[in-house]
C-alpha positions as CSV (number, residue, x, y, z in Angstrom):
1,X,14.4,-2.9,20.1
2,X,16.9,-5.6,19.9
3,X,20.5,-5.4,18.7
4,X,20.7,-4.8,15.3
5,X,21.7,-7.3,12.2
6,X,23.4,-6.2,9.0
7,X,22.6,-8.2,6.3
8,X,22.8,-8.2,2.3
9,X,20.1,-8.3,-0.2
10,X,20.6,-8.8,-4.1
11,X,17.9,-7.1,-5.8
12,X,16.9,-6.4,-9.2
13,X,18.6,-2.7,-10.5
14,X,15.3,-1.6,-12.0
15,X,13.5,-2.9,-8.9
16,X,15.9,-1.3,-6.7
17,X,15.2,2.1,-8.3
18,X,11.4,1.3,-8.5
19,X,12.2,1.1,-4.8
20,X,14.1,4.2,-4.5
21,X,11.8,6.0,-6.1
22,X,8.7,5.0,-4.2
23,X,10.4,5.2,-0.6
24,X,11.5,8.6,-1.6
25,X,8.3,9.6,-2.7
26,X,7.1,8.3,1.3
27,X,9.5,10.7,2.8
28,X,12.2,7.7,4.1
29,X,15.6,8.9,4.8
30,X,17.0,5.4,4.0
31,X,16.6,1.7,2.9
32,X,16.8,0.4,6.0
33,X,13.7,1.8,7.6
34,X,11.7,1.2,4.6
35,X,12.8,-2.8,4.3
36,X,11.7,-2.9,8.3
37,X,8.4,-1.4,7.5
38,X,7.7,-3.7,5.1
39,X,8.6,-6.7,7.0
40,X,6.4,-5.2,9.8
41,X,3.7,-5.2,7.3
42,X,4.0,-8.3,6.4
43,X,4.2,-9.8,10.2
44,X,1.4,-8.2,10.9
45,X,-0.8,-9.1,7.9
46,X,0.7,-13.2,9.7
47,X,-0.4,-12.4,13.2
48,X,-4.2,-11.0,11.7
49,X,-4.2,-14.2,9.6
50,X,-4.5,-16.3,13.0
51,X,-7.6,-15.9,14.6
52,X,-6.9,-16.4,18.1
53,X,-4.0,-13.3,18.1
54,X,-4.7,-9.7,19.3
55,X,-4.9,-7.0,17.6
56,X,-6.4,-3.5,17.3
57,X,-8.0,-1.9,14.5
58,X,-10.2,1.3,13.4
59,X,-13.7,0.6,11.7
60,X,-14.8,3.2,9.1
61,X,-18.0,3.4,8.7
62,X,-20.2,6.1,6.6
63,X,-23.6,6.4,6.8
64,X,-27.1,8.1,6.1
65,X,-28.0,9.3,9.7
66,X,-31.7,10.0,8.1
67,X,-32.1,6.1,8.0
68,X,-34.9,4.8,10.2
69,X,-33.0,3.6,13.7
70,X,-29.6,3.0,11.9
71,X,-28.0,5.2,15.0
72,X,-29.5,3.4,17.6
73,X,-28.6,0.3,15.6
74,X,-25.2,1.0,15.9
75,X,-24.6,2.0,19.2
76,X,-26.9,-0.9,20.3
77,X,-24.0,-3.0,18.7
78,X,-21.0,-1.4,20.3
79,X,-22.8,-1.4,23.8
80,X,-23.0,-5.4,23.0
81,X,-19.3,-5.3,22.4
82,X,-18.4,-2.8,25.0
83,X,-15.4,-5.0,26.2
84,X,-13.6,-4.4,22.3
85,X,-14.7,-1.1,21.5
86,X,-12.4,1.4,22.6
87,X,-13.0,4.3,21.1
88,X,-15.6,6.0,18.9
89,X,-15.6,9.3,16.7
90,X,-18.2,10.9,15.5
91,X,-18.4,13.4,12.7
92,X,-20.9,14.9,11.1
93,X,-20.3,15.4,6.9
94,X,-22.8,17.5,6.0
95,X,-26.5,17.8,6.9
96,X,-27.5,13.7,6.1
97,X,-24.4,12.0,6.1
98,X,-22.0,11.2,9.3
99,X,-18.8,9.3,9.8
100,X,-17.7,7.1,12.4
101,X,-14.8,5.8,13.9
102,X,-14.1,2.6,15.8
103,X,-11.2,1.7,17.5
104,X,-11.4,-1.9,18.5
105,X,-9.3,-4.5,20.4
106,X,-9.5,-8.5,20.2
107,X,-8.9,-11.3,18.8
108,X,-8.5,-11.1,15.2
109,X,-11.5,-13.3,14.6
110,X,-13.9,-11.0,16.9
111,X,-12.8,-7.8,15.6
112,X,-13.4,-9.4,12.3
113,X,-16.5,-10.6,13.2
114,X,-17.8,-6.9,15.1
115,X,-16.5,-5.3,12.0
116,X,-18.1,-7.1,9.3
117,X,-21.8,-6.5,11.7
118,X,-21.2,-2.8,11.9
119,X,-19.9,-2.9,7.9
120,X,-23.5,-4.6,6.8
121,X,-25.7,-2.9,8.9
122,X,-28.4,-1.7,6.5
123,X,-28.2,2.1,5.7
124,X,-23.7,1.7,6.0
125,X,-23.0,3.3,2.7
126,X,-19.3,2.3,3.1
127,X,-16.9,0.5,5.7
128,X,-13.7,-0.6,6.2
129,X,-12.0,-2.5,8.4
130,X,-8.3,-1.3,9.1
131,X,-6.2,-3.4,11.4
132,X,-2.6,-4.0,13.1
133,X,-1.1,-5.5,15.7
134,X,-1.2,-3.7,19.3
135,X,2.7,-3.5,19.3
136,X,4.0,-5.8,21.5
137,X,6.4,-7.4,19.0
138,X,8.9,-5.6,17.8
């Protein structure tokens, strides 16, 4: 972390309380961390907007493990992105469904791209794509 910066922001009184209210409500002990959190946010929503940076992100994925091959499927598609696939998590719901966890790293345009594969695979009942930045900045 670098040297810190004081600087001044005129806000808004009933958007500073709106503000209040919600950091409060996330458990922040002051305005400071929140305002960095959101600038994080917002630097790493740039950096995933340029396809060529890295990042790292979890795909979601639920899914009917009673449909024909949609397993094999799958893994068949992690094994073909074995150098960006991390990490995986299994978890069994309840006796048809399961849910799995990806953690992938890449360029933002190929975790995109893996994501989205996995996401529409036939028999997917729901999937999302989570991502950030692997922490290098700042």
């Amino acid at each position: 972390m670098g040297e810190l910066s004081r600087i001044g922001v005129a806000i808004d009184s009933d958007l500073l309380e709106q503000f209040d209210e919600l950091i409060a409500r996330r458990g922040y002990t002051n305005r400071s961390e929140a305002f960095r959190d959101l600038i994080r946010g917002e630097l790493v929503e740039e950096a995933w907007a340029k396809p060529d940076s890295m990042v790292v992100g979890t795909v979601t994925l639920v899914f009917d493990h009673h449909v024909r091959m949609l397993n094999e499927k799958l893994t068949d598609m992690q094994h073909q992105h074995y150098d960006h696939v991390l990490s995986t998590l299994h978890v069994h719901l309840d006796h048809n469904n399961c849910l799995e966890v990806l953690v992938i790293k890449g360029k933002a345009s190929e975790v995109r791209k893996i994501a989205d594969s996995l996401i529409s695979t036939k028999g997917v009942k729901h999937g999302r794509l989570t991502v950030t930045t692997p922490g290098t900045h700042s």
